[in-house]
PLY file of the C-alpha trace (Angstrom):
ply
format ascii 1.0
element vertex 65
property float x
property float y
property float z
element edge 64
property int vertex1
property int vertex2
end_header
0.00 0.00 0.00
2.85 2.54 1.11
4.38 1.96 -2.86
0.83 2.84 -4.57
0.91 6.01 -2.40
4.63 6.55 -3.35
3.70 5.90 -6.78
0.42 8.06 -6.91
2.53 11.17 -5.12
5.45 10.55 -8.28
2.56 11.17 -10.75
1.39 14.20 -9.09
5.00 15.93 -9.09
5.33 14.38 -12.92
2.06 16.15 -14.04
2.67 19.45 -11.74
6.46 19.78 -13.77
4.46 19.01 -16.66
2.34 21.74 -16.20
5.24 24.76 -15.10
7.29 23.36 -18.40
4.23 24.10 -20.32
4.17 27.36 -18.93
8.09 28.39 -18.75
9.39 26.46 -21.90
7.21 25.10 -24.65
4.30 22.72 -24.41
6.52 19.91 -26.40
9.25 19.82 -23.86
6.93 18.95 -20.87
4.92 16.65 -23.52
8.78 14.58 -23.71
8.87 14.81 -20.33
5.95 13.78 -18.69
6.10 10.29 -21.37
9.52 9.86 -20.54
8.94 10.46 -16.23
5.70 8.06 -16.84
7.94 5.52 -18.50
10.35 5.73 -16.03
8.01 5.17 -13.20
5.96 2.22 -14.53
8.91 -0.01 -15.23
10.37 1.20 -12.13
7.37 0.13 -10.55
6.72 -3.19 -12.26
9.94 -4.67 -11.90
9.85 -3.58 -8.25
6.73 -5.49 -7.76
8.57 -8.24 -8.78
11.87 -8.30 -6.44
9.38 -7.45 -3.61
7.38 -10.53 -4.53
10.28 -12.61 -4.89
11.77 -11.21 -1.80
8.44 -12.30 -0.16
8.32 -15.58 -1.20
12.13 -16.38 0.22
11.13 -15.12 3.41
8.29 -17.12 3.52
10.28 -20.24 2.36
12.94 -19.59 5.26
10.00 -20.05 7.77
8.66 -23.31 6.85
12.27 -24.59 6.66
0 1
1 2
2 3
3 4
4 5
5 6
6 7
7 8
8 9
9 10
10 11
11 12
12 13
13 14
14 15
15 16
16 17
17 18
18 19
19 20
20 21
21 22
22 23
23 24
24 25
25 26
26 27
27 28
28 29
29 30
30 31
31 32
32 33
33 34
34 35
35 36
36 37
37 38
38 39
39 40
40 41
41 42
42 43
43 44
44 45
45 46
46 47
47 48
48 49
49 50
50 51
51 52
52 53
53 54
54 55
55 56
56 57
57 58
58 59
59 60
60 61
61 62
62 63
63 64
């Protein structure tokens, strides 16, 4: 649950710098941006998921053993 909240809170700072590079640069800079942040932070997320899950499961497996 803390990670989703981590997650949602990244999103929020990627579309707030989104929206003062609209304003201060050009709207095609922040568009490059924001796809590249939101790339970024889904495959950081999704392979995270993973190691935590794995991490999980070899914690678990020490217990029974």
């Amino acid at each position: 649950m803390k990670n989703l909240l981590i997650a949602a809170g990244a999103m929020v700072g990627v579309i707030g710098m989104r929206m003062i590079l609209s304003l201060t640069v050009s709207e095609q800079a922040a568009e490059v941006f924001c796809r590249t942040a939101l790339g970024i932070l889904f495959f950081y997320y999704a392979i995270r998921i993973g190691v935590n899950r794995r991490k999980r499961k070899n914690v678990a497996e020490a217990k029974t053993a």
